[in-house]
Backbone as XML, in Angstrom:
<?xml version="1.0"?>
<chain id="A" units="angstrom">
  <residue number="1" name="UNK">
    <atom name="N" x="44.151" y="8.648" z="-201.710"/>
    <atom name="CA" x="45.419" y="7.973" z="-201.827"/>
    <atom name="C" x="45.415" y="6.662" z="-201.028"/>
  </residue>
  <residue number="2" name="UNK">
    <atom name="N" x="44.940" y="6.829" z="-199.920"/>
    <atom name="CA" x="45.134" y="5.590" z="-199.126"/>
    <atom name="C" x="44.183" y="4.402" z="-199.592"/>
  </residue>
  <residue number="3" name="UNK">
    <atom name="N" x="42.949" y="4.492" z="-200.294"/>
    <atom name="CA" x="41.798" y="4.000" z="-200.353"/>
    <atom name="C" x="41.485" y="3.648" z="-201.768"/>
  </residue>
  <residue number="4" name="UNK">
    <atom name="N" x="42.131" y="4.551" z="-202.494"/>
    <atom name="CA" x="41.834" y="4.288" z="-204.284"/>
    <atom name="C" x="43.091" y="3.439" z="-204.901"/>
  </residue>
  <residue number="5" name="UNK">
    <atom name="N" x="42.927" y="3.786" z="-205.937"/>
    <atom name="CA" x="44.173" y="3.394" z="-206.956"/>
    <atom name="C" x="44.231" y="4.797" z="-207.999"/>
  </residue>
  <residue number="6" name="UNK">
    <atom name="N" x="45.608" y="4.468" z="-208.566"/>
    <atom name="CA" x="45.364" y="5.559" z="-209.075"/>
    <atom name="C" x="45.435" y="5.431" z="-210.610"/>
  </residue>
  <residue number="7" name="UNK">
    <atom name="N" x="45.031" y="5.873" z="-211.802"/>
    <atom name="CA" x="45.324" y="7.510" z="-211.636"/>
    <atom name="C" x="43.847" y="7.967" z="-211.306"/>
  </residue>
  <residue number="8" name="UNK">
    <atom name="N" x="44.304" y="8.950" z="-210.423"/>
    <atom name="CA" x="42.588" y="9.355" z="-209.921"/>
    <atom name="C" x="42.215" y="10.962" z="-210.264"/>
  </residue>
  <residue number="9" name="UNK">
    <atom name="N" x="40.740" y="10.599" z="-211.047"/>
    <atom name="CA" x="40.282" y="11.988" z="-211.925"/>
    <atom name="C" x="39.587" y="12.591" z="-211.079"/>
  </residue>
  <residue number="10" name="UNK">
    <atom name="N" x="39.341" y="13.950" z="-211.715"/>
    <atom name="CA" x="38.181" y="15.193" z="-210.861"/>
    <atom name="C" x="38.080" y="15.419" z="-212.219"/>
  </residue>
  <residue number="11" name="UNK">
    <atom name="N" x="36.876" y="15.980" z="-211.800"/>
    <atom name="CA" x="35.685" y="16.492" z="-213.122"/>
    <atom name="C" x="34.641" y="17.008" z="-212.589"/>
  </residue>
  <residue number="12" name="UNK">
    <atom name="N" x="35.109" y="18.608" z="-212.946"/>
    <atom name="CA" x="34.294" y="19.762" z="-212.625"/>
    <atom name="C" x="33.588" y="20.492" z="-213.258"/>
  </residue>
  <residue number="13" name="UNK">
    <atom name="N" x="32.330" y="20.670" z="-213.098"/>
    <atom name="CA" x="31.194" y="20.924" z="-214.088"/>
    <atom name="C" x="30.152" y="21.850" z="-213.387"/>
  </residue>
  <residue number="14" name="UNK">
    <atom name="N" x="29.494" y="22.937" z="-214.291"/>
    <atom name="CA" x="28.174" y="23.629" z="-214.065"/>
    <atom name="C" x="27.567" y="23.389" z="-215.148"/>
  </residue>
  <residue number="15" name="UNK">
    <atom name="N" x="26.217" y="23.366" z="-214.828"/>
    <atom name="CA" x="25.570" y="23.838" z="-215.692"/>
    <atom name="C" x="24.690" y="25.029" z="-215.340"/>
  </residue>
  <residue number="16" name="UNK">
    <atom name="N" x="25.051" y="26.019" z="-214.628"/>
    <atom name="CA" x="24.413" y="27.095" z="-214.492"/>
    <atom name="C" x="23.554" y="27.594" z="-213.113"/>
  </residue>
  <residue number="17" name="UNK">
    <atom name="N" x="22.618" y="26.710" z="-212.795"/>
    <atom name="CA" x="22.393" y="26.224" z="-211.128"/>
    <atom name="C" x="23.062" y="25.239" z="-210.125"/>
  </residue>
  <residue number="18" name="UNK">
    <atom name="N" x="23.709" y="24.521" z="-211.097"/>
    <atom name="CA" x="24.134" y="23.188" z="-209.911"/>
    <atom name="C" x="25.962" y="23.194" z="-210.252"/>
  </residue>
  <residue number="19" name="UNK">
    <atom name="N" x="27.055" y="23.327" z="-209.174"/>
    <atom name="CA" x="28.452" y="23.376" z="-209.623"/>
    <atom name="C" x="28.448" y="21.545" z="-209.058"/>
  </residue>
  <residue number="20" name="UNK">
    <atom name="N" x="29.268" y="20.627" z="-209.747"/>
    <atom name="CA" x="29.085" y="19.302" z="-209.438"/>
    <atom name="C" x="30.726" y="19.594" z="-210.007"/>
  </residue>
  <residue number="21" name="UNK">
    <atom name="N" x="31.594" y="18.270" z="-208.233"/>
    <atom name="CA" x="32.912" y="18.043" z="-208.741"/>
    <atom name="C" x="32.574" y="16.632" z="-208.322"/>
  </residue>
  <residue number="22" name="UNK">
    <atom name="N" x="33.306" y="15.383" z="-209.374"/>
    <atom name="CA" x="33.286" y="14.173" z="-209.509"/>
    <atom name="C" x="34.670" y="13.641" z="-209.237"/>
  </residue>
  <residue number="23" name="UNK">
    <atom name="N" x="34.632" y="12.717" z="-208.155"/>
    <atom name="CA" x="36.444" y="12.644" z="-207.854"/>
    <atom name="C" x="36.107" y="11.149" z="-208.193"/>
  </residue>
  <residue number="24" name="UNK">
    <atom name="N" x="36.665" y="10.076" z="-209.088"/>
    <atom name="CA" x="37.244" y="9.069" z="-209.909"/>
    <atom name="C" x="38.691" y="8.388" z="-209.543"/>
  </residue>
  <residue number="25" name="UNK">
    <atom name="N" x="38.600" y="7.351" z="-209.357"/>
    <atom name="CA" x="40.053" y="6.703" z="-209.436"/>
    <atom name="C" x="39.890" y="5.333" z="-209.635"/>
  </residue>
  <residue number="26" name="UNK">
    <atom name="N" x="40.755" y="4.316" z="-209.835"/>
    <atom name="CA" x="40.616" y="3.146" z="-210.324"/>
    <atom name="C" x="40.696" y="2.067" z="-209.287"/>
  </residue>
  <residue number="27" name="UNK">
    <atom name="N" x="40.102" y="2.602" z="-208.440"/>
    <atom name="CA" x="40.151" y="1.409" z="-206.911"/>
    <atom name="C" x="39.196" y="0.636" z="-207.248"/>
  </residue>
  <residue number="28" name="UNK">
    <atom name="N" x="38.879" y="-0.489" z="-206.245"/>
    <atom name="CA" x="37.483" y="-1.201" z="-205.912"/>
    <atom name="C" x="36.482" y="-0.966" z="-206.109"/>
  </residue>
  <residue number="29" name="UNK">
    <atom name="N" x="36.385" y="0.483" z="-205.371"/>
    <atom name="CA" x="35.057" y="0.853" z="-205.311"/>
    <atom name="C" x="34.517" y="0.954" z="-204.048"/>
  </residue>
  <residue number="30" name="UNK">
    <atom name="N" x="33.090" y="1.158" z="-203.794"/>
    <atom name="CA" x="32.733" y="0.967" z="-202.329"/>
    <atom name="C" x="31.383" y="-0.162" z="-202.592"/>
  </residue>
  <residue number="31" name="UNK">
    <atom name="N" x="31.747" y="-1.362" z="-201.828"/>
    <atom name="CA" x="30.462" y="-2.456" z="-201.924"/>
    <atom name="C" x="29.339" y="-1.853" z="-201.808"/>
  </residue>
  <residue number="32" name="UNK">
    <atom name="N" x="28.391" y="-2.575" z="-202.259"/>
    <atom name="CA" x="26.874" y="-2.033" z="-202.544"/>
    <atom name="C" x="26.471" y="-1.730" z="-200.773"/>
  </residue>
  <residue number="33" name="UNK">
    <atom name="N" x="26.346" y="-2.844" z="-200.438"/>
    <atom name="CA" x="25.887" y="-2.142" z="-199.094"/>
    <atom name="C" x="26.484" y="-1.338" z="-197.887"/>
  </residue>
  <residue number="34" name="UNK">
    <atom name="N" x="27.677" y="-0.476" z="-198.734"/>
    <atom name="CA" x="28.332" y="0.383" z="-197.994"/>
    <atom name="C" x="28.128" y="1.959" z="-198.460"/>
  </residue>
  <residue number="35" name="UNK">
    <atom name="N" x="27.567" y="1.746" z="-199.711"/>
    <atom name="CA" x="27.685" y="2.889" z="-200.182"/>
    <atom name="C" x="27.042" y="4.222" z="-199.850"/>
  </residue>
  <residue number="36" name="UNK">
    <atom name="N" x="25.674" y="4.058" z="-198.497"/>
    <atom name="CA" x="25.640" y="5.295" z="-197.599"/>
    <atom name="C" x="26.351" y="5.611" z="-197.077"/>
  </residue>
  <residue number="37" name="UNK">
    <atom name="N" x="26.524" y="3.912" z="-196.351"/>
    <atom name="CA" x="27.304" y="4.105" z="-195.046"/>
    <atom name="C" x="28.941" y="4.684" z="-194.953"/>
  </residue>
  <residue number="38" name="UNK">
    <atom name="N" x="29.749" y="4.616" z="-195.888"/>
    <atom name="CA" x="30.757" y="5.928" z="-196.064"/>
    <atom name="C" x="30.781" y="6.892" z="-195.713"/>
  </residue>
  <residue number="39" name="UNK">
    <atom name="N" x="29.414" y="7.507" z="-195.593"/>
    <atom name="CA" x="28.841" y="9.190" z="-195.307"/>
    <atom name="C" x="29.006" y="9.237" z="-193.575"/>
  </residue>
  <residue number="40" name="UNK">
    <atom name="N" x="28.765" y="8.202" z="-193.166"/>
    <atom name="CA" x="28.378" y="8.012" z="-191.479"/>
    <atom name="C" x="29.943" y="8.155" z="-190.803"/>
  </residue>
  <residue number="41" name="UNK">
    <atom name="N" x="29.896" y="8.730" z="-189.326"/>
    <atom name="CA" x="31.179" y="9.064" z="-189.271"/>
    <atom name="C" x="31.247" y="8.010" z="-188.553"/>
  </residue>
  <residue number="42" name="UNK">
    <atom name="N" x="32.908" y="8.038" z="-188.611"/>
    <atom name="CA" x="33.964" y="6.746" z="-187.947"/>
    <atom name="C" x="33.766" y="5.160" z="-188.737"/>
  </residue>
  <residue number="43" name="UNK">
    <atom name="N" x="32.658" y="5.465" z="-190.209"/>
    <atom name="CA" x="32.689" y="3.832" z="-190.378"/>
    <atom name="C" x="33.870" y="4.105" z="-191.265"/>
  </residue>
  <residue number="44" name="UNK">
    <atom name="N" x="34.401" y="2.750" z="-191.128"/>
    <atom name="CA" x="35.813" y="2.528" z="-192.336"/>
    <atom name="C" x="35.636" y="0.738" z="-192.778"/>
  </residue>
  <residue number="45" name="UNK">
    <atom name="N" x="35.731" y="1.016" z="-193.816"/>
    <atom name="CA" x="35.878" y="-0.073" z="-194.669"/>
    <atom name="C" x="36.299" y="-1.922" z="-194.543"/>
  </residue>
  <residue number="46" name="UNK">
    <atom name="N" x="35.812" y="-2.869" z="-194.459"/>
    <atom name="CA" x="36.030" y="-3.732" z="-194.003"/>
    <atom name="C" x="37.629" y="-3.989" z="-195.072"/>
  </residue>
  <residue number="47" name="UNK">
    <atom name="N" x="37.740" y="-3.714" z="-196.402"/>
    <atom name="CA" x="38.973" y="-3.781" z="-197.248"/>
    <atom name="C" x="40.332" y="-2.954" z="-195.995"/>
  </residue>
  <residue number="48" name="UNK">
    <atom name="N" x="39.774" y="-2.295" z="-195.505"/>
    <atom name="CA" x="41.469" y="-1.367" z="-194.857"/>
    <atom name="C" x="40.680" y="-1.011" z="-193.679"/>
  </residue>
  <residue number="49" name="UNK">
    <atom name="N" x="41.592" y="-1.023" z="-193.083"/>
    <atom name="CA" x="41.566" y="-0.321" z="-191.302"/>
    <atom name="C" x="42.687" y="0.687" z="-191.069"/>
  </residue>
  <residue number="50" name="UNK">
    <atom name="N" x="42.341" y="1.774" z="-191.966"/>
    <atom name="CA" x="43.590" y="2.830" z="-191.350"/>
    <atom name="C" x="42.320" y="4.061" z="-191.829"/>
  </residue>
  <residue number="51" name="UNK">
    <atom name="N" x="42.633" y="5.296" z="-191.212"/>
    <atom name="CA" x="42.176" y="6.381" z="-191.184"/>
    <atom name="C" x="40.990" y="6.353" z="-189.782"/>
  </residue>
  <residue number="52" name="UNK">
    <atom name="N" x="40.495" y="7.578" z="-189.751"/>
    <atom name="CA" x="39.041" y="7.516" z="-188.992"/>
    <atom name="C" x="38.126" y="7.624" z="-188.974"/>
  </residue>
  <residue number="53" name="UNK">
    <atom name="N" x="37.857" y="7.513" z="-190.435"/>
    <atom name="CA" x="36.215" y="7.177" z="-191.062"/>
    <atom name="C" x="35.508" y="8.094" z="-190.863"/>
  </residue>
  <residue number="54" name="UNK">
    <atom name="N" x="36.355" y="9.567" z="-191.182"/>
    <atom name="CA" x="35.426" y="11.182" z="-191.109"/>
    <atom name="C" x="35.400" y="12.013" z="-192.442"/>
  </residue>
  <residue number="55" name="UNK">
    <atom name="N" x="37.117" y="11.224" z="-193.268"/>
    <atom name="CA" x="36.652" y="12.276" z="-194.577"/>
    <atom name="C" x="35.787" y="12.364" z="-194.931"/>
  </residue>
  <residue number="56" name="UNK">
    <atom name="N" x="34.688" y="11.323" z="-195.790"/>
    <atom name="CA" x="33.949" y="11.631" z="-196.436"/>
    <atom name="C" x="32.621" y="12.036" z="-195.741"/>
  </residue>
  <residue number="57" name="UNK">
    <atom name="N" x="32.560" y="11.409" z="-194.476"/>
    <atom name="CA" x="31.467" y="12.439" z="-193.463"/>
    <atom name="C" x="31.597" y="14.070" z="-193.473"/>
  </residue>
  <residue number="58" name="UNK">
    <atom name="N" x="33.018" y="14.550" z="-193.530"/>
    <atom name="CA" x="32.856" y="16.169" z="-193.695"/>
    <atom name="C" x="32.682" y="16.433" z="-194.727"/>
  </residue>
  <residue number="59" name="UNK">
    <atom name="N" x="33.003" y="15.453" z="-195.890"/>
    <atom name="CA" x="32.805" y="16.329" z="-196.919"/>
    <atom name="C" x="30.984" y="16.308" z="-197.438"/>
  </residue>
  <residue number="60" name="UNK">
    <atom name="N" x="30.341" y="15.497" z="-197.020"/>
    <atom name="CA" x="29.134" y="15.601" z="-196.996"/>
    <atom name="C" x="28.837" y="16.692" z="-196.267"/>
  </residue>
  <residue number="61" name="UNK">
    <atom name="N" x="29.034" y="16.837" z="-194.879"/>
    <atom name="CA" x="28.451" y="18.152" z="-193.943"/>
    <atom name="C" x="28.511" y="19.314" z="-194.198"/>
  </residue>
  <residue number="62" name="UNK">
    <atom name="N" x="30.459" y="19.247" z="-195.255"/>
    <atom name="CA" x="30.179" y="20.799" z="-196.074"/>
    <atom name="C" x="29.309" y="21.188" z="-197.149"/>
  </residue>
  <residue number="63" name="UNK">
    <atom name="N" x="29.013" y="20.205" z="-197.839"/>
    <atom name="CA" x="28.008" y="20.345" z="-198.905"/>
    <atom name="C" x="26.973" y="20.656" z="-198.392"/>
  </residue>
  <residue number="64" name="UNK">
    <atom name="N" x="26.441" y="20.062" z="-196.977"/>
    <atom name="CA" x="24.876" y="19.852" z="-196.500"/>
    <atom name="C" x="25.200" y="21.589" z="-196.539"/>
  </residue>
  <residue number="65" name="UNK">
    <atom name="N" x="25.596" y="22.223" z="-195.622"/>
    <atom name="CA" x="26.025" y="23.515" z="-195.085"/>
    <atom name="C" x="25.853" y="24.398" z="-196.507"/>
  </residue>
  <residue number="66" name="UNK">
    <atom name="N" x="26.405" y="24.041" z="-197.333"/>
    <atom name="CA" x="26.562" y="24.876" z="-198.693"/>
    <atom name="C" x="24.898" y="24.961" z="-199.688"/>
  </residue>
  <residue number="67" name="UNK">
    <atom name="N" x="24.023" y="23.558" z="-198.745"/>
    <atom name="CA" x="22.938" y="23.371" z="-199.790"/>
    <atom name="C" x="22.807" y="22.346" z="-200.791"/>
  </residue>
  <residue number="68" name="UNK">
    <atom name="N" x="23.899" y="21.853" z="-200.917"/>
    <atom name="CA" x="24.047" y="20.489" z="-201.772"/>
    <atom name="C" x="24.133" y="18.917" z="-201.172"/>
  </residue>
  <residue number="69" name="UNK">
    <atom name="N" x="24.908" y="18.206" z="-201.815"/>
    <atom name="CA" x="24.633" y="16.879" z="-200.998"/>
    <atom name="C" x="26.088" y="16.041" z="-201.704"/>
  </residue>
  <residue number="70" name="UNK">
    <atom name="N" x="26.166" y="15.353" z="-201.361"/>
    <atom name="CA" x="27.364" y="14.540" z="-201.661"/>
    <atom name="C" x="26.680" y="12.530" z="-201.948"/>
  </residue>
  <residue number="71" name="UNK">
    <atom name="N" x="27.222" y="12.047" z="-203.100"/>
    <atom name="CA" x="26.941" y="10.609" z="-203.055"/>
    <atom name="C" x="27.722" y="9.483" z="-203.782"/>
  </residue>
  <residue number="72" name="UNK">
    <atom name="N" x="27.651" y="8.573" z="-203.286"/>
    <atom name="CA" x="28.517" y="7.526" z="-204.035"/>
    <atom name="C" x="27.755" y="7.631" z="-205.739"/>
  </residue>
  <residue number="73" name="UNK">
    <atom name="N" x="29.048" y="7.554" z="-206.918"/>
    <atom name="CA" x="28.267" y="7.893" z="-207.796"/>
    <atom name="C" x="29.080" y="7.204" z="-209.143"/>
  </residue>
  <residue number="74" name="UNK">
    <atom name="N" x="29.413" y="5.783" z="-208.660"/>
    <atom name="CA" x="30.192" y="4.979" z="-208.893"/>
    <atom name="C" x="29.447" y="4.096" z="-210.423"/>
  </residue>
  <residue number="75" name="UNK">
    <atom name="N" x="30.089" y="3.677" z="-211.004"/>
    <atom name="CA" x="28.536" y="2.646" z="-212.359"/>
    <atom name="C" x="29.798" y="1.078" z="-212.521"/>
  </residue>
  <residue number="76" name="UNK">
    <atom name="N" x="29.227" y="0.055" z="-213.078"/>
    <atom name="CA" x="29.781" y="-1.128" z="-213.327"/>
    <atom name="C" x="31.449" y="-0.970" z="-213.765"/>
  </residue>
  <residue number="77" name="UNK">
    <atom name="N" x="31.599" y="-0.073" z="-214.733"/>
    <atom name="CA" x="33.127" y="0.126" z="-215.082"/>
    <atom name="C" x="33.891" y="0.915" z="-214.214"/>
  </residue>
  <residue number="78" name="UNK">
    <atom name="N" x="33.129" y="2.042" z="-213.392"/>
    <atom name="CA" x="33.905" y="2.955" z="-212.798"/>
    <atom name="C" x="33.310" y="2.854" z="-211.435"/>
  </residue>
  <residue number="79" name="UNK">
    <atom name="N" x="33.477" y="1.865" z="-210.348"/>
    <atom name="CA" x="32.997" y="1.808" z="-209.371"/>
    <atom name="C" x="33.211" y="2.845" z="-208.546"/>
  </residue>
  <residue number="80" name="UNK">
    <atom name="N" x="34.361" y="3.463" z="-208.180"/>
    <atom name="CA" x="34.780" y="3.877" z="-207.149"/>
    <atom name="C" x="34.666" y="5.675" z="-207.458"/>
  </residue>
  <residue number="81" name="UNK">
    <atom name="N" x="34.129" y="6.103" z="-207.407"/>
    <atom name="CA" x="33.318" y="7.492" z="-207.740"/>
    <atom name="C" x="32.875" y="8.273" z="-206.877"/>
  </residue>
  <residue number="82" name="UNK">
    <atom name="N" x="33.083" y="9.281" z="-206.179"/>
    <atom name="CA" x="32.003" y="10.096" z="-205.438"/>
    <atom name="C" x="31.801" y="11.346" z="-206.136"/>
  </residue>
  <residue number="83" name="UNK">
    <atom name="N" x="30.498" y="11.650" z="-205.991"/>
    <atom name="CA" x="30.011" y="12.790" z="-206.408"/>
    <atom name="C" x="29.339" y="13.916" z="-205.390"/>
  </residue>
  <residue number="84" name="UNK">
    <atom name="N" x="30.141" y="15.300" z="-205.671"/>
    <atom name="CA" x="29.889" y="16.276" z="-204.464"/>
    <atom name="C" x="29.096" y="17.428" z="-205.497"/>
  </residue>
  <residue number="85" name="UNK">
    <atom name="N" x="27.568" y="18.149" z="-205.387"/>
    <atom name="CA" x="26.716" y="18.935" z="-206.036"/>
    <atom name="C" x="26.310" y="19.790" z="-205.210"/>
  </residue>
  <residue number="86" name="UNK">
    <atom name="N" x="26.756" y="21.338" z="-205.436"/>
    <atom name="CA" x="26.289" y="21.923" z="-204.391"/>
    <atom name="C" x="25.461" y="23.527" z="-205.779"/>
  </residue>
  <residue number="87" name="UNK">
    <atom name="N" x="24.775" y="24.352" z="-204.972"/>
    <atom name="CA" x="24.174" y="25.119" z="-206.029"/>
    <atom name="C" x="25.261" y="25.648" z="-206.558"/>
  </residue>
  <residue number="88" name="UNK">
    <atom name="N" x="25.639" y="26.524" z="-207.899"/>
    <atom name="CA" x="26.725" y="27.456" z="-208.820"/>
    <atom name="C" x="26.445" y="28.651" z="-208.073"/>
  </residue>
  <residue number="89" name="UNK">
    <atom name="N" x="25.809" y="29.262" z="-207.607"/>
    <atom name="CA" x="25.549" y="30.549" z="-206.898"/>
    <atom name="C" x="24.690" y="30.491" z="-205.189"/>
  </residue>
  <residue number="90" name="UNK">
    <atom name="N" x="25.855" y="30.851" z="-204.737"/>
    <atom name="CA" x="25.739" y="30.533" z="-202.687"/>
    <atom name="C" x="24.951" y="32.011" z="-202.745"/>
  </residue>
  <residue number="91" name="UNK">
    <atom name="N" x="23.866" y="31.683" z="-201.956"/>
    <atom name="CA" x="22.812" y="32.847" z="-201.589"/>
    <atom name="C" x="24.000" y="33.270" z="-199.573"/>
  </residue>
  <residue number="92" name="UNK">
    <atom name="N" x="23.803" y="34.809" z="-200.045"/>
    <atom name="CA" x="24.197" y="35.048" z="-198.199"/>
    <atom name="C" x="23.364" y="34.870" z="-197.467"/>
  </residue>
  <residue number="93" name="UNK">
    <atom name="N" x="23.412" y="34.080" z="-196.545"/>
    <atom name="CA" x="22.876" y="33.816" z="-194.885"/>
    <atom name="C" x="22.190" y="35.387" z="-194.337"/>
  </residue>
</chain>
């Protein structure tokens, strides 16, 4: 909300090994040479200075934790994209 535009999509998908949710909205985007650096905690965006630059750091750490990975997953029309892939079936610890 603070960071996109809206209307902003999710798109949730398996194909059997891999559960992948795609969160979409019609913002900016994230500049090319930011697009790790989102993942890193406390960075925030040279466009806005509000929040504390951890959402998308946890939401990577839960994926790491789960086995999956999280990435900017943005293309020329739909810049502003992240994509979170973690396995369809969590093995117990």
């Amino acid at each position: 909300m603070r960071h996109g535009a809206p209307p902003v999509e999710v798109d949730v998908r398996t194909d059997g090994t891999l559960a992948t949710v795609t969160v979409t909205d019609h913002g900016a985007g994230v500049a090319e040479g930011d697009r790790e650096r989102v993942f890193t905690p406390f960075f925030r965006s040279r466009k806005t200075n509000v929040g504390a630059g951890l959402g998308l750091t946890l939401v990577r750490q839960i994926a790491l934790q789960h086995g999956g990975d999280v990435a900017w997953a943005g293309t020329s029309e739909r810049p502003s994209s992240i994509r979170a892939t973690i396995p369809a079936v969590l093995r117990a610890r």
